[in-house]
N, C-alpha and C positions, 0 to 999 in steps of 0.2 A: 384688791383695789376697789372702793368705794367712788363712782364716781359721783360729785355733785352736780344737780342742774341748777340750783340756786345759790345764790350767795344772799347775803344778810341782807345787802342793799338792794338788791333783788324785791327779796321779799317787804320790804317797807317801802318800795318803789311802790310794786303791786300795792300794799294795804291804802298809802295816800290815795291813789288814784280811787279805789274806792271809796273810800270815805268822801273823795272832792264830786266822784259823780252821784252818790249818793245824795250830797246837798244839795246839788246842782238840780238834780229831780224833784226833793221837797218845794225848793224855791217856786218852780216852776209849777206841779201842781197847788200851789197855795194863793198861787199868787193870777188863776185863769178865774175872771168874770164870769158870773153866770147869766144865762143872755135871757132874754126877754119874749123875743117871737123866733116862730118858727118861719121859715119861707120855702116854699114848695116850690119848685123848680122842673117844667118838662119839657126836655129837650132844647135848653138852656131861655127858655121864657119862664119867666114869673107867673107862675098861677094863679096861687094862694098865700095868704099869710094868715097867721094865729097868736096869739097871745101863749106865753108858757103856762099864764097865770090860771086860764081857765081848761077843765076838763073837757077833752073832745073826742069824736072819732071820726075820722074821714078817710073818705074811698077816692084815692087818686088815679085818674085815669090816663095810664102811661104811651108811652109810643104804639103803635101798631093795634089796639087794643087791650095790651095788656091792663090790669091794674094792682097799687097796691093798696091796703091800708094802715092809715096812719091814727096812731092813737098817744093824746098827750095825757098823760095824767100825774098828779104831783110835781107838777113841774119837771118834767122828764117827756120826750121825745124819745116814741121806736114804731117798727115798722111792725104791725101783729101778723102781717101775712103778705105775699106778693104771686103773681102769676107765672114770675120766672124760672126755671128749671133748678139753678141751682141754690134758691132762698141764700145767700149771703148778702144780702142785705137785711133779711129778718133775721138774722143769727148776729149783725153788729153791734148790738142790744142798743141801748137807752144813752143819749145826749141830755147835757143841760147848759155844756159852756158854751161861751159864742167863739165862734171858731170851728164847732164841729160838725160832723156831717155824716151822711148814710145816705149814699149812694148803689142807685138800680138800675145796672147798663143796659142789662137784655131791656127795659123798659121808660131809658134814658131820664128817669128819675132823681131831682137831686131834694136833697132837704137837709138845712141848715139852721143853725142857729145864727139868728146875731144880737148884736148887745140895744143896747138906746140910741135912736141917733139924732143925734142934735143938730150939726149943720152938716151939710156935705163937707167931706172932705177932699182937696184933687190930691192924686200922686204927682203930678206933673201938667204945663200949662205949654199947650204947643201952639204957636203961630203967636 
């Protein structure tokens, strides 16, 4: 006796699904902004900010004295080096869309992309 773990519908269940998450990814990387400045973040204040557009390198100076630095080139954002133990944040490699981010907690480091901004925008208007 053969048993089966699949039936036909099964199997063409499984294939849509891929196929529909497959799309669902192109859509989404095709369709991310490539952002503009970078903005340096320590210990959630504003630092610094940078143009993507221009070639930089800069030594950010993290909590307790850590540091890392940060190097923009080609329009790409990444970390070349940090003080913290275990480098994953120099290992998140290279940002350019706005939205994204490389984050350094032993040195409470945040750095982001974001796009153009035009006028503020609120989420919500209290009082």
């Amino acid at each position: 006796m053969i048993k089966r773990y699949f039936t036909k519908n099964d199997i063409l269940l499984i294939i849509g699904m891929l196929i529909a998450s497959g799309l669902l990814m192109l859509i989404l990387l095709l369709s991310q902004e490539r952002g503009s400045t970078v903005v340096i973040s320590v210990d959630g204040k504003d630092v610094k900010s940078f143009s993507l557009d221009e070639d930089t390198r800069f030594v950010i100076d993290g909590y307790h004295g850590g540091n890392n630095v940060l190097v923009i080139e080609n329009g790409e954002a990444y970390l070349e080096s940090a003080s913290c133990p275990d480098k994953l944040c120099v290992n998140m490699g290279k940002i350019s869309k706005v939205g994204q981010s490389i984050i350094c907690l032993p040195n409470k480091v945040v750095i982001e992309i974001r796009g153009k901004e035009s006028e503020e925008e609120y989420d919500a208007v209290v009082g």
